[in-house]
Backbone as a ProteinNet text record, in pm:
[ID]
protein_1_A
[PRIMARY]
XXXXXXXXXXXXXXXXXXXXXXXXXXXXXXXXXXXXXXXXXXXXXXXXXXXXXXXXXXXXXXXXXXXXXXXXXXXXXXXXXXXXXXXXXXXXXXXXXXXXXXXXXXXXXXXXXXXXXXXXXXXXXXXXXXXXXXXXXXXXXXXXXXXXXXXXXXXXXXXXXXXXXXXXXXXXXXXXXXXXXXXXXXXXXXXXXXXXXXXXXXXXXXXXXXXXXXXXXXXXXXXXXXXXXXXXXXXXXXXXXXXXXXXXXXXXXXXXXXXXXXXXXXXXXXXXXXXXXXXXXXXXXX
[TERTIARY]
20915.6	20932.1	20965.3	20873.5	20902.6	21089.3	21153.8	21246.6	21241.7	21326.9	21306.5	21275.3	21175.5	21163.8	21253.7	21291.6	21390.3	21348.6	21464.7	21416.3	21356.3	21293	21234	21064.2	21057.3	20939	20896	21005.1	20966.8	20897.1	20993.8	20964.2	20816.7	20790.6	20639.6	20563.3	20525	20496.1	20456	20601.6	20589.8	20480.6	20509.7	20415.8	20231.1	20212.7	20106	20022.1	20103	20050.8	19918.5	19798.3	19684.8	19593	19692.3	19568.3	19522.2	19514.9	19426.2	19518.9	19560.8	19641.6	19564.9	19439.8	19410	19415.9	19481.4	19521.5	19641.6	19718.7	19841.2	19919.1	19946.2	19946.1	20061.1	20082.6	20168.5	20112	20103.2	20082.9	20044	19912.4	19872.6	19931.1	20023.6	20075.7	20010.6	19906.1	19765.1	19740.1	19804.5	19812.9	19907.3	19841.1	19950.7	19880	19858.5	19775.1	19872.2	19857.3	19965.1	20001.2	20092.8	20173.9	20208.3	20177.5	20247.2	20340.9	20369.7	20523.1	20650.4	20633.4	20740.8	20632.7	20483.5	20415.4	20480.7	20413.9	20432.6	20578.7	20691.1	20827.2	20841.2	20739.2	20764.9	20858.7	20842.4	20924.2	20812.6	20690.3	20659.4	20633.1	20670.5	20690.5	20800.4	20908.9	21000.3	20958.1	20825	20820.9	20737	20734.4	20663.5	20531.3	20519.6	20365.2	20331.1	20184.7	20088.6	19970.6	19947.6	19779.2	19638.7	19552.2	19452	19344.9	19328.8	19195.4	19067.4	18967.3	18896.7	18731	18656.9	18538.5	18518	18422.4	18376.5	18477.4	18424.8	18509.6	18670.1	18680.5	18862.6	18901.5	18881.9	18906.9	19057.9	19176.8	19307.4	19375.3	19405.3	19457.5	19581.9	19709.2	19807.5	19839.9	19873.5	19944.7	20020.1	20160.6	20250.8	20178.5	20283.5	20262.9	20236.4	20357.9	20350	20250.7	20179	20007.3	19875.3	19946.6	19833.9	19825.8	19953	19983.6	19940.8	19852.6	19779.2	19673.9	19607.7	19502.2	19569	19550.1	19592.8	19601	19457.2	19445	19555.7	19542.1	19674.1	19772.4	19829.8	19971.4	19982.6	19889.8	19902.6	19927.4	19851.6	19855.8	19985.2	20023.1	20132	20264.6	20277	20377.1	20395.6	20278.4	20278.7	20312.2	20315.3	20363.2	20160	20161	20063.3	20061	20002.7	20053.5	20039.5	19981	20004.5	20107.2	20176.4	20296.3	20415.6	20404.5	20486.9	20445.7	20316.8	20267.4	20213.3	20222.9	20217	20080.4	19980.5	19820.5	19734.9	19673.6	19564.4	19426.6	19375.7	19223.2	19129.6	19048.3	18900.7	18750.8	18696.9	18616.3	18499.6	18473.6	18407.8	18349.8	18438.3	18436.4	18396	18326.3	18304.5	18448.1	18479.5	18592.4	18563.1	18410.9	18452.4	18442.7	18383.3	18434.3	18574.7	18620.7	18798.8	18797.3	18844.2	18873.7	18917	18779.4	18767.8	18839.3	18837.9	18893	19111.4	19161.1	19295.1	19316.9	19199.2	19259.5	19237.4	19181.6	19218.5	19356.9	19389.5	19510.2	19636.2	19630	19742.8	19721.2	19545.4	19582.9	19510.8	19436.3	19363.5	19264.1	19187.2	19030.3	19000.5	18870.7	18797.9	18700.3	18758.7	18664	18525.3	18604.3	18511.8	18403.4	18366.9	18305.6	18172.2	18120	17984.1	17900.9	17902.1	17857.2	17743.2	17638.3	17496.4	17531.5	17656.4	17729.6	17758	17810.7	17890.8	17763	17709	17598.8	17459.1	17425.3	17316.6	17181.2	17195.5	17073.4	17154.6	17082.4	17130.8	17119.1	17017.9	16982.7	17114	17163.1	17261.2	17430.1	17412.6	17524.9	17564.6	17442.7	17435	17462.7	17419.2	17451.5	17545.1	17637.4	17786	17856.6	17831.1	17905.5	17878.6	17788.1	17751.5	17824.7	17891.9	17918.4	18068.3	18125.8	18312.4	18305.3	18198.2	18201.6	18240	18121.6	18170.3	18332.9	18329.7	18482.7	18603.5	18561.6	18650.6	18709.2	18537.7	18550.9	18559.9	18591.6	18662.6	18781.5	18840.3	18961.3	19057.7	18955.4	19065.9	19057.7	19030.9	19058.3	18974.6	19021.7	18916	18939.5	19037.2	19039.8	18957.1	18903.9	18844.4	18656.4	18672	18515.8	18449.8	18548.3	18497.3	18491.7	18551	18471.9	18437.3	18384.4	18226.1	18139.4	18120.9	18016.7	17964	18120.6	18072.7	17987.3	18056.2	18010.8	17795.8	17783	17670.8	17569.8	17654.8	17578.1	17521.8	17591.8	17560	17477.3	17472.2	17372.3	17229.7	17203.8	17125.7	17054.1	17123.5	17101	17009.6	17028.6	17000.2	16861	16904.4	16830.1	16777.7	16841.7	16844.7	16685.2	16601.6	16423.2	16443.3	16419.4	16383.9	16375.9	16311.8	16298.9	16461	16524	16643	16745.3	16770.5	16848.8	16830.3	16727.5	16709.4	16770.2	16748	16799	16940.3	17006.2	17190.9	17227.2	17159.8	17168.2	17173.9	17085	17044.1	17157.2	17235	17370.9	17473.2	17489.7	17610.2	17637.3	17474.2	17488.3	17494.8	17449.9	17496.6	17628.5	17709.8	17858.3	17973.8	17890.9	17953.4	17946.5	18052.8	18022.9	17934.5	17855	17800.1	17907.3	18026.7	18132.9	18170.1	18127.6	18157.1	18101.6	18201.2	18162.9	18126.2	18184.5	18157.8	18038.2	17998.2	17832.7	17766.8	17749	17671.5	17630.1	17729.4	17670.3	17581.8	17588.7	17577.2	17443.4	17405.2	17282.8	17182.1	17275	17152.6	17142.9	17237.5	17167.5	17078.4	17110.3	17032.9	16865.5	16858.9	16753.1	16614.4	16691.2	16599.6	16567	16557	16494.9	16470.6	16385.7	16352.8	16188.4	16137.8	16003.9	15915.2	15996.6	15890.1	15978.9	15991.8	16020.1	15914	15900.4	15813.8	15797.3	15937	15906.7	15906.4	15858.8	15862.4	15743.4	15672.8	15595.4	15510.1	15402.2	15367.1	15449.6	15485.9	15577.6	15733.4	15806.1	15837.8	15842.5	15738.9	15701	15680.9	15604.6	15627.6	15746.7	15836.1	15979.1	16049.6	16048.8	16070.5	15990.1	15941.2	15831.4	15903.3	15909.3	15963.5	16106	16203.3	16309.4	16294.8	16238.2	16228.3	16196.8	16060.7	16041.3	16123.6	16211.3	16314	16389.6	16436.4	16503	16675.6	16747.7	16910.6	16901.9	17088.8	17113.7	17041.9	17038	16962.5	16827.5	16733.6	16608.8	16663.1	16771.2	16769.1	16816.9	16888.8	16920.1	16799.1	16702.2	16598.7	16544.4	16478.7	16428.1	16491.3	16634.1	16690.7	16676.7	16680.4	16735.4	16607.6	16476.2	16322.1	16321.3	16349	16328.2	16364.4	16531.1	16613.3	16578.2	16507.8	16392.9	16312.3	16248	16114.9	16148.9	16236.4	16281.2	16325.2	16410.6	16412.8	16280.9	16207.5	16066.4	16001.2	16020.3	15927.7	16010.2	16131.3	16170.8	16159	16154.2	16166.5	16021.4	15913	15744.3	15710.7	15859.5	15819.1	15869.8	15972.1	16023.2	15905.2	15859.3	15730.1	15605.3	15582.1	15459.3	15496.7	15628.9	15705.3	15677.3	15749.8	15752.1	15645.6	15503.2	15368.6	15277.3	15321.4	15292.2	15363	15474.5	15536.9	15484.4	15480.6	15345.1	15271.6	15138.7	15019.2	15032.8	15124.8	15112.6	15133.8	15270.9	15268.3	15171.1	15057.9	14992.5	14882.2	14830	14754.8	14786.4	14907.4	14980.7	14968.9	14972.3	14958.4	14804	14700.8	14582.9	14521	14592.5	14543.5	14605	14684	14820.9	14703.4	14629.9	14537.1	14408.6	14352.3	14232.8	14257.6	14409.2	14418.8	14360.6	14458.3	14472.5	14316.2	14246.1	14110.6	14014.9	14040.3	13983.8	14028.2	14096.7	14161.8	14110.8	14077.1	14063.8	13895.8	13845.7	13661.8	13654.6	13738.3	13747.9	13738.8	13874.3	13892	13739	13734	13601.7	13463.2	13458.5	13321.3	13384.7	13475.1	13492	13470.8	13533.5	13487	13356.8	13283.5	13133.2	13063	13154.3	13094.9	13016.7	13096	13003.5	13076.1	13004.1	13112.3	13208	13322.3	13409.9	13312.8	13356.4	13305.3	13392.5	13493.4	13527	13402.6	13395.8	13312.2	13155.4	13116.6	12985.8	13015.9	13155.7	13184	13220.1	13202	13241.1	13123.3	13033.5	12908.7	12767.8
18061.7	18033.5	17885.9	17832.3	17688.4	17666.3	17583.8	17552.5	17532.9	17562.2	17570.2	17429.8	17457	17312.4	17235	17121.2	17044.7	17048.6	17020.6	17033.7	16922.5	16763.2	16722.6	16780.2	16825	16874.1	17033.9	17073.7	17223.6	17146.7	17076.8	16998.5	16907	16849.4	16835.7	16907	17034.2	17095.9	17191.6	17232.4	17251.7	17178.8	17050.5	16951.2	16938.7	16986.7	17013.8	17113.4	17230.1	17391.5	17400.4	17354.6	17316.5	17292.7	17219.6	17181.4	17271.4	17230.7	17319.4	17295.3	17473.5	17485.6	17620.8	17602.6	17665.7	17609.1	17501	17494.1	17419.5	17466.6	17454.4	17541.6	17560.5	17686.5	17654.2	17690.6	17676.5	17658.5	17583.5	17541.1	17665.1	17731.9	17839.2	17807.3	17866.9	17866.5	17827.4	17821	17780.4	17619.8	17601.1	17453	17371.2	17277.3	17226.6	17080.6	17000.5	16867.5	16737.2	16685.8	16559.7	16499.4	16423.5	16381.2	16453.5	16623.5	16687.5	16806.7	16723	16854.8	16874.7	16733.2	16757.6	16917.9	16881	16960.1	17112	17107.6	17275.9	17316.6	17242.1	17288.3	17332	17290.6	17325.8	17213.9	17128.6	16972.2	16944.1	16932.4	16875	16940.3	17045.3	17100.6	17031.7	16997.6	16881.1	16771.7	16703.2	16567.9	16567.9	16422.7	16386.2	16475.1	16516.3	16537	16435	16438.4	16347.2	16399	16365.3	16443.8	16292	16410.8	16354.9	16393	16246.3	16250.7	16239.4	16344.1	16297.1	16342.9	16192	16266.6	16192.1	16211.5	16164.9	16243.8	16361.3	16493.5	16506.8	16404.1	16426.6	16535.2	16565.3	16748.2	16661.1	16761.9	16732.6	16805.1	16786.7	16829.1	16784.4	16880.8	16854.9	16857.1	16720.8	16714.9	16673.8	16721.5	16694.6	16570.8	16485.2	16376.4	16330.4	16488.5	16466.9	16488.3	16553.5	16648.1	16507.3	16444.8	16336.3	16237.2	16189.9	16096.3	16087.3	16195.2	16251.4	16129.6	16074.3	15995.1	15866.8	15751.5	15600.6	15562.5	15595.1	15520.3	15565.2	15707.8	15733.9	15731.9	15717.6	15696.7	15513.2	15463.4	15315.3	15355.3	15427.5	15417.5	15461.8	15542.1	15662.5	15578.6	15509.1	15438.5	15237.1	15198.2	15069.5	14993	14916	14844.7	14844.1	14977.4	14948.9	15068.9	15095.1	15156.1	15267.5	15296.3	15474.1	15556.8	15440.2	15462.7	15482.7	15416.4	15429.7	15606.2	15538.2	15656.2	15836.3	15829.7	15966.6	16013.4	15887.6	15947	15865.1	15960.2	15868.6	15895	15805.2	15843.2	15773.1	15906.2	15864.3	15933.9	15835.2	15831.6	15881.5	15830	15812.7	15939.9	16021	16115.9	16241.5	16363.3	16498.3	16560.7	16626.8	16732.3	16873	16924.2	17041.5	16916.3	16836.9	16788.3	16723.1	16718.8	16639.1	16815.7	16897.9	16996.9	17065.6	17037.7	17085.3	17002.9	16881.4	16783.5	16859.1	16824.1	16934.9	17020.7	17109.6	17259.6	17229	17127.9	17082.6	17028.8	16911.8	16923.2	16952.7	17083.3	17182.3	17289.8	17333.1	17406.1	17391.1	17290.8	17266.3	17243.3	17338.4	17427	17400.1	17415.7	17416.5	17550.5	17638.8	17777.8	17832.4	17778.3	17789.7	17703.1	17637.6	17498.1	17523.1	17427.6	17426.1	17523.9	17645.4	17784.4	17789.7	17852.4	17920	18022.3	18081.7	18187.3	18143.8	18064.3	17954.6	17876.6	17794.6	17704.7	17785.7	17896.4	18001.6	17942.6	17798.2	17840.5	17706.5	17632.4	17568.9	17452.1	17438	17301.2	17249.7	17332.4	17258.5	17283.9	17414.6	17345.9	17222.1	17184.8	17043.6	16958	16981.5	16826	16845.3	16933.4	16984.8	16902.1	16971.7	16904.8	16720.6	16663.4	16592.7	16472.1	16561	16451.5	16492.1	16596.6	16584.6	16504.6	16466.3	16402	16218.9	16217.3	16042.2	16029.9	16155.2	16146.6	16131.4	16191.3	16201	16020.9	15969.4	15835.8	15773.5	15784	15691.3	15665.5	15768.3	15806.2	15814.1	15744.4	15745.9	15892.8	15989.5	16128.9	16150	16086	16145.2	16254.9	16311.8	16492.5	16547.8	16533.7	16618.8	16625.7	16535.2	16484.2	16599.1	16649	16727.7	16882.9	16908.2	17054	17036.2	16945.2	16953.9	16951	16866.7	16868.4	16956.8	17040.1	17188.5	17250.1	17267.9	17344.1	17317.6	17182.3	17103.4	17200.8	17168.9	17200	17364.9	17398	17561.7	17622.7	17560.9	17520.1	17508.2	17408.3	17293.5	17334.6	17450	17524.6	17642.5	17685.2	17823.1	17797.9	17736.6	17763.5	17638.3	17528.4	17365	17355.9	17314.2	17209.9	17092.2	17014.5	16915.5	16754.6	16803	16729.1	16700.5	16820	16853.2	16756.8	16814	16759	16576.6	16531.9	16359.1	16356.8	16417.7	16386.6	16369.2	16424.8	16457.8	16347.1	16320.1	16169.5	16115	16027.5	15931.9	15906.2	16057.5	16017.8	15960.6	16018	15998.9	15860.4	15809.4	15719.9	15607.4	15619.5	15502.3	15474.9	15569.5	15568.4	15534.8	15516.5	15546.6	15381.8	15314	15245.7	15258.6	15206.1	15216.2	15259	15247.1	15289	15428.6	15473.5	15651.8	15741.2	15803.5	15885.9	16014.8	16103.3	16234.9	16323.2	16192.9	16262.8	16179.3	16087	15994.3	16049.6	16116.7	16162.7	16292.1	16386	16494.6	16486.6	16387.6	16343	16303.2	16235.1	16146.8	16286.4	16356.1	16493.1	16580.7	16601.7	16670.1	16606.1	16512.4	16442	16439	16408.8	16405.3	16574.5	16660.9	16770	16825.4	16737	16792.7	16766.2	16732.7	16692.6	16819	16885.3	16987.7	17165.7	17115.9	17230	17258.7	17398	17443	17423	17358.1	17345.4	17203.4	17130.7	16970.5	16938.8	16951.6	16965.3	16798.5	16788	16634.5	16598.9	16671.5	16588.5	16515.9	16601.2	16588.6	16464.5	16455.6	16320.7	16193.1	16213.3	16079.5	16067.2	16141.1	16113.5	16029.1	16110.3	16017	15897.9	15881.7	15723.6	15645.5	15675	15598.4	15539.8	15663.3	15590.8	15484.1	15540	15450.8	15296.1	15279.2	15186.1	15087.9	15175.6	15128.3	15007.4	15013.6	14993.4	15018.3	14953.7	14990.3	15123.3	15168.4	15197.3	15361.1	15373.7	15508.3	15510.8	15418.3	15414.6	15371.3	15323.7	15256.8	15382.3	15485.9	15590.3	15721.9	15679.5	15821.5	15775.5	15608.5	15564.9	15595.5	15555.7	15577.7	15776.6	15835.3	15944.8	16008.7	15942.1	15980.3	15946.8	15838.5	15736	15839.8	15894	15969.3	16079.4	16175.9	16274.6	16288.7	16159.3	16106	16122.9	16023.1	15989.8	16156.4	16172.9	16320.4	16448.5	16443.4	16521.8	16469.1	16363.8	16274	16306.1	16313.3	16324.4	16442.1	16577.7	16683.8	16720.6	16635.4	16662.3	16644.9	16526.3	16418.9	16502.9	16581	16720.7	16777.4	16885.3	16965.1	16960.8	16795.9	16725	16735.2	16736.5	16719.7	16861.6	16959.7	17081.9	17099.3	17085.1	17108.5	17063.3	16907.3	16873.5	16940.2	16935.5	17043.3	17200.2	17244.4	17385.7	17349.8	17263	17228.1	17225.4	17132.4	17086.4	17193.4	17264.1	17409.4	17514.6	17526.7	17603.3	17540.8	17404.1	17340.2	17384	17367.7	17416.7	17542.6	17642.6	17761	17766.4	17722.9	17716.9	17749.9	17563.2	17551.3	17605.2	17688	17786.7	17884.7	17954.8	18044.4	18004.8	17897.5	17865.8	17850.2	17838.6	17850.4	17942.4	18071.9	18177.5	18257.9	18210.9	18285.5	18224.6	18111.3	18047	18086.5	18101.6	18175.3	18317.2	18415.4	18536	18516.2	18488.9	18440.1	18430.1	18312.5	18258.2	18416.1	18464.9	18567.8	18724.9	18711.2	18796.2	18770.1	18618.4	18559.3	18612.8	18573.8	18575.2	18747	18818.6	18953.2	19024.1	18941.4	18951.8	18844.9	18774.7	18695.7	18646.9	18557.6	18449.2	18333.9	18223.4	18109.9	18085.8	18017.6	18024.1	17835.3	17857.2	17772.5	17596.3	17581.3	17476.7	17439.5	17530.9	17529.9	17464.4	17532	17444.1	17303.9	17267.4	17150.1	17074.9	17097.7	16982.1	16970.9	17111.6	17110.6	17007.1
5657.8	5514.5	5493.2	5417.3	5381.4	5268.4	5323.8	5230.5	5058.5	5007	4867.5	4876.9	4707.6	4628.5	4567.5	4593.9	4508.3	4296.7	4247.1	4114.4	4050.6	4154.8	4116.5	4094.3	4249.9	4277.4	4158.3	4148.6	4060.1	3912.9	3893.4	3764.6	3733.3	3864.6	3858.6	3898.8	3953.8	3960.7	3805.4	3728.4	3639.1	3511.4	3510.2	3433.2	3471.5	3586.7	3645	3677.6	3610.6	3627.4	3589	3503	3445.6	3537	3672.2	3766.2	3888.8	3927.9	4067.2	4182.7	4202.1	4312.1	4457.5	4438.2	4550	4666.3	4697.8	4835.8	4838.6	4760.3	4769.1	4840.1	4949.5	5040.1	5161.9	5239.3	5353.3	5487	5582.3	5688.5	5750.8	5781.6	5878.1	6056.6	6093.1	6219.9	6350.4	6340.8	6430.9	6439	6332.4	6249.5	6353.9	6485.9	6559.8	6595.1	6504.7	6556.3	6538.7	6630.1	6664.9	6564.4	6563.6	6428.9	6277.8	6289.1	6218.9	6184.5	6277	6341.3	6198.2	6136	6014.8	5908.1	5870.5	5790.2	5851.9	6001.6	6044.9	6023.8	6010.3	5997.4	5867.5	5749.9	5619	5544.8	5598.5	5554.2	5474.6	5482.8	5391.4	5229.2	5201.5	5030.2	4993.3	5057	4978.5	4903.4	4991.8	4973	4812.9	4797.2	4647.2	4621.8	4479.3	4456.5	4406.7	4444.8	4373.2	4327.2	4192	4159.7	4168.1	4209.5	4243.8	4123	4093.6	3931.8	4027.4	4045.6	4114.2	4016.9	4009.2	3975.5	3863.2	3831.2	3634.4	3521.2	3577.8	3476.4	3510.6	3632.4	3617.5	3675.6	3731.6	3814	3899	3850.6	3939.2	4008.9	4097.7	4234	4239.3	4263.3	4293	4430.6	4511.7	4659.8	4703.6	4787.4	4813.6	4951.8	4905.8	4986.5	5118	5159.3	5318.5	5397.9	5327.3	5364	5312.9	5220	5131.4	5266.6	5317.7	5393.5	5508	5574.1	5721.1	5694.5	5557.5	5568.1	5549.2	5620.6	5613.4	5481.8	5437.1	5334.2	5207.6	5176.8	5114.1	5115.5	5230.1	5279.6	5202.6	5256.5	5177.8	5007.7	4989.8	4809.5	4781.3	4884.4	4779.7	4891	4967	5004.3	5001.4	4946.8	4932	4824.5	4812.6	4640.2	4540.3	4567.7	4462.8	4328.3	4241.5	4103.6	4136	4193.5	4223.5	4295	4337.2	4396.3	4276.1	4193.7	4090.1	3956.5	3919.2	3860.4	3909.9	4042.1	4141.2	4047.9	4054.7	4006	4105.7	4155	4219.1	4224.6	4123.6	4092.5	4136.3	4180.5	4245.8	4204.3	4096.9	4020.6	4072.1	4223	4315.3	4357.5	4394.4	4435.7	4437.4	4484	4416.8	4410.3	4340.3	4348.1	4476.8	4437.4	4551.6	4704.8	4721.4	4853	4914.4	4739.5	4790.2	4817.5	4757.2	4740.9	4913.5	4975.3	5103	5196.7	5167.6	5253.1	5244.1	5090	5079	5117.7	5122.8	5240.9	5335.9	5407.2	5561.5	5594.7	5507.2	5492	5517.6	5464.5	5421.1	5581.2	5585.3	5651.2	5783.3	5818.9	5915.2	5987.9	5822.1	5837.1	5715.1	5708.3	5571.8	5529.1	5616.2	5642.7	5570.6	5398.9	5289.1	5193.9	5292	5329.6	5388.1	5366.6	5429.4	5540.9	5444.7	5538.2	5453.3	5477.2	5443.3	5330.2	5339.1	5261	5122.5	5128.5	5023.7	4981.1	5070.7	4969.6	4928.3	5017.9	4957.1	5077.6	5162.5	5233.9	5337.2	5478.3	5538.4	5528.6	5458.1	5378.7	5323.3	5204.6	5114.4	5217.2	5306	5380.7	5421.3	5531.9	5581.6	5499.1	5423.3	5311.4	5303.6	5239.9	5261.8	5301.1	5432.8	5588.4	5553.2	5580.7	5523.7	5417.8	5298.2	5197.8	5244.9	5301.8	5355.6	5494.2	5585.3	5655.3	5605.3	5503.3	5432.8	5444	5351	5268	5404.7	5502	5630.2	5690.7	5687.3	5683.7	5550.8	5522.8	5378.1	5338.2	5403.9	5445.7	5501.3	5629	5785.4	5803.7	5812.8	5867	5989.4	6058.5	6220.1	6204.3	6248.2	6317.1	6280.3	6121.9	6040.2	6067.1	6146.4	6204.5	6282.2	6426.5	6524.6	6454.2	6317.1	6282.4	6192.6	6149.9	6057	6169.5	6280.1	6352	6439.7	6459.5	6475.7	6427.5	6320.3	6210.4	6177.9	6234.4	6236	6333.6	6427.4	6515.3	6547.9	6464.6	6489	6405.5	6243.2	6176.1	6220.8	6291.5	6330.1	6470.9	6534.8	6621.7	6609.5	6476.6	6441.6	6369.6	6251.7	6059.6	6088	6090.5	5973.1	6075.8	5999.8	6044.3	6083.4	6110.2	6170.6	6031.7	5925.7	5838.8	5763	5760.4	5708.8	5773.3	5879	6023	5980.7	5996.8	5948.7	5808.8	5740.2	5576.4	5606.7	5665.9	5686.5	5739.6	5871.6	5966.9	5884	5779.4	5706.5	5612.3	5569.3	5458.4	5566.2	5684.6	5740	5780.4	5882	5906.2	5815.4	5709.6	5600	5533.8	5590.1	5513	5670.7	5802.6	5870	6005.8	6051.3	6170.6	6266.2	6346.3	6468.6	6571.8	6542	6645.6	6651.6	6495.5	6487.8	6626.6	6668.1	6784.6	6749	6691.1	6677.9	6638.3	6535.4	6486.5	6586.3	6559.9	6634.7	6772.2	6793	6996	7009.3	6872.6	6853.6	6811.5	6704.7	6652.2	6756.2	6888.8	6993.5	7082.6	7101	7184.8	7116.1	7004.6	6896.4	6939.4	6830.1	6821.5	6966.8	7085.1	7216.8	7223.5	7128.6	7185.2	7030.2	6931.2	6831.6	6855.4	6887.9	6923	6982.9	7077.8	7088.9	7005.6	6903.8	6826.2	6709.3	6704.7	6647.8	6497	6460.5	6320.6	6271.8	6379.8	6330	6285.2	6147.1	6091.9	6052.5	6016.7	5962.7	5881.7	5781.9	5687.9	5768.8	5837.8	5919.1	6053.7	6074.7	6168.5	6144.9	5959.1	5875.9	5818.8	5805.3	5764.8	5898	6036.4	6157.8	6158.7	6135.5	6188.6	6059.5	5920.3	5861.2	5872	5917.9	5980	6071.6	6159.2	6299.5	6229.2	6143.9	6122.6	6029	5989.4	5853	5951.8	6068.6	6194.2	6118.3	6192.5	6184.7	6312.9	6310.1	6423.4	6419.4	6319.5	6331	6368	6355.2	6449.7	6598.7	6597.4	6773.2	6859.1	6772.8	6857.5	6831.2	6737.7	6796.8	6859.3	6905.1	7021	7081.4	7111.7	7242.6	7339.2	7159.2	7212.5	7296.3	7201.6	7276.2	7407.7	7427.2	7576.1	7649.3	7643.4	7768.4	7726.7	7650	7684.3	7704.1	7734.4	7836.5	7992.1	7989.3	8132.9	8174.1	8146.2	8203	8224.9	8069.5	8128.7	8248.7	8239.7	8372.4	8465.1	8490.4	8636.2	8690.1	8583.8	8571.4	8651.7	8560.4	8596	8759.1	8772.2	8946	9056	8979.6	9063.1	9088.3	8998.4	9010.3	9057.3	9064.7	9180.9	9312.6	9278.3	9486.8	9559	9447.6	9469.2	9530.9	9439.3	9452.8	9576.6	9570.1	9728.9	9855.3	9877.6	9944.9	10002.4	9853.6	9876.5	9946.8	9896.5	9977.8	10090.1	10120.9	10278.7	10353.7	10298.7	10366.2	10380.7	10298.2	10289.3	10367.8	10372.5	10465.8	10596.2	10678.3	10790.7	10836.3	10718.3	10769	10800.6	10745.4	10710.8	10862.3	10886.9	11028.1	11149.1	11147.7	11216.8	11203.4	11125.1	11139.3	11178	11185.5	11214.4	11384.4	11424.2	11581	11598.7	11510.3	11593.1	11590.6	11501.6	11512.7	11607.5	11631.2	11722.1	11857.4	11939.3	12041.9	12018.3	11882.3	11884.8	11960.6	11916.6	11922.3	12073.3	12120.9	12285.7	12371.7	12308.9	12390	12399.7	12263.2	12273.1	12370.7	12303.2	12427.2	12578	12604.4	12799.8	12790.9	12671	12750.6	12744.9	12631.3	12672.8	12778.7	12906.5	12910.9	12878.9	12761.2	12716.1	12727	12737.6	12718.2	12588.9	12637.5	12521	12423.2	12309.7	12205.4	12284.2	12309.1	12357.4	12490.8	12550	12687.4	12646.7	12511.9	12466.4	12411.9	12338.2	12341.7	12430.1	12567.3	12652.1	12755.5	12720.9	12824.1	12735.5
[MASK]
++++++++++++++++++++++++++++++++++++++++++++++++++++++++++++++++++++++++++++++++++++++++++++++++++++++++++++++++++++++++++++++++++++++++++++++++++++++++++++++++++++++++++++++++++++++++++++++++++++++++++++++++++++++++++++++++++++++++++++++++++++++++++++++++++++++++++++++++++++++++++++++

């Protein structure tokens, strides 16, 4: 049980009842990731709320601080000398609401469960994108952690349903919002990618969407070259195996060849002498 609320916090809370409290919730016990040992103790429902204006339409989110503060960048807003520190509003115009939305119940509880599923968006297409636009937000944010289960979540997708044409559309958002240093998609994309080529659903449209990347250049053409190259090199070594193999056979089978052409030759010898006849070597040396 989390500790009672102080009567500052009831009181804003109170003033804020209007807004959106579906993930206003308590730390799920499963919930054990480094540097938030104060959250899992239930320390953090003490701390400050802050609402979040997020969007054109203003959609607000009430969050206690200690949970806001997991991302750098907010911890700056809501602890630095800047106005949102004073006014406990912090608006982002910028933003979708259902993707802050998802990003807050990570938050709070770790997971985003109700997030970018086939279930929820209705096909795998609009998952991905999903995944996709809380990935930006992850980096925009400072939220690494939040990286390795979307890309899960990616990959299992992307495994199953997502095409080939699709799969590039997602790359194309991420990598534009994202460093060349990003690890998590980025590695997932270059394993991905070296084995989309011989899939059945990589269609023409499909192949001119790849060639136009490629040719666009930036780091996202340098890694489907790259990722092509090292699924070259590997079919090829794979192929240089299977020539070896193959020669190998031959020769063996050459060997036996002539392992039997002894033994019939010796069979023949032996027949001639018992018809006395001369053996076949005997006409080759006479």
């Amino acid at each position: 049980m989390p500790p009672k609320r102080t009567a500052k916090s009831r009181k804003s809370a109170k003033k804020t009842r209007k807004t959106d409290h579906s993930v206003d919730k308590e730390p799920t016990a499963a919930w054990n990731r480094s540097g938030a040992k104060a959250l899992i103790d239930g320390d953090g429902f003490d701390s400050q709320i802050f609402t979040l204006i997020v969007g054109s339409e203003e959609k607000q989110f009430t969050v206690h601080v200690s949970y806001l503060a997991q991302s750098p960048v907010f911890d700056r807003m809501c602890h630095g000398h800047f106005e949102e520190s004073h006014t406990l509003q912090i608006r982002l115009p910028e933003d979708d609401p259902k993707v802050m939305k998802a990003v807050i119940q990570y938050l709070y509880s770790g997971s985003f469960s109700n997030f970018g599923t086939e279930e929820a968006c209705g096909n795998s297409a609009d998952a991905a994108n999903e995944l996709a636009e809380i990935y930006s937000v992850a980096e925009k944010y400072g939220l690494q952690d939040l990286k390795t289960p979307i890309v899960e979540k990616l990959r299992k997708i992307t495994n199953v349903t997502l095409k080939a044409g699709e799969f590039l559309s997602v790359a194309m958002k991420i990598y534009a919002c994202t460093p060349d240093t990003d690890g998590p998609y980025r590695t997932f994309f270059k394993e991905t990618a070296a084995t989309m080529e011989p899939r059945s659903d990589l269609r023409k449209p499909d192949i001119e969407v790849l060639n136009e990347y490629i040719s666009s250049g930036g780091s996202l053409a340098v890694d489907l070259v790259t990722a092509a190259c090292d699924q070259y090199t590997i079919n090829l070594a794979r192929i240089e195996a299977e020539v070896i193999d193959e020669r190998e056979r031959v020769y063996e089978l050459k060997r036996e060849l002539a392992e039997m052409t002894r033994k019939m030759q010796r069979y023949k010898d032996r027949w001639r002498f018992n018809l006395g006849l001369p053996s076949v070597s005997q006409f080759a040396t006479g």
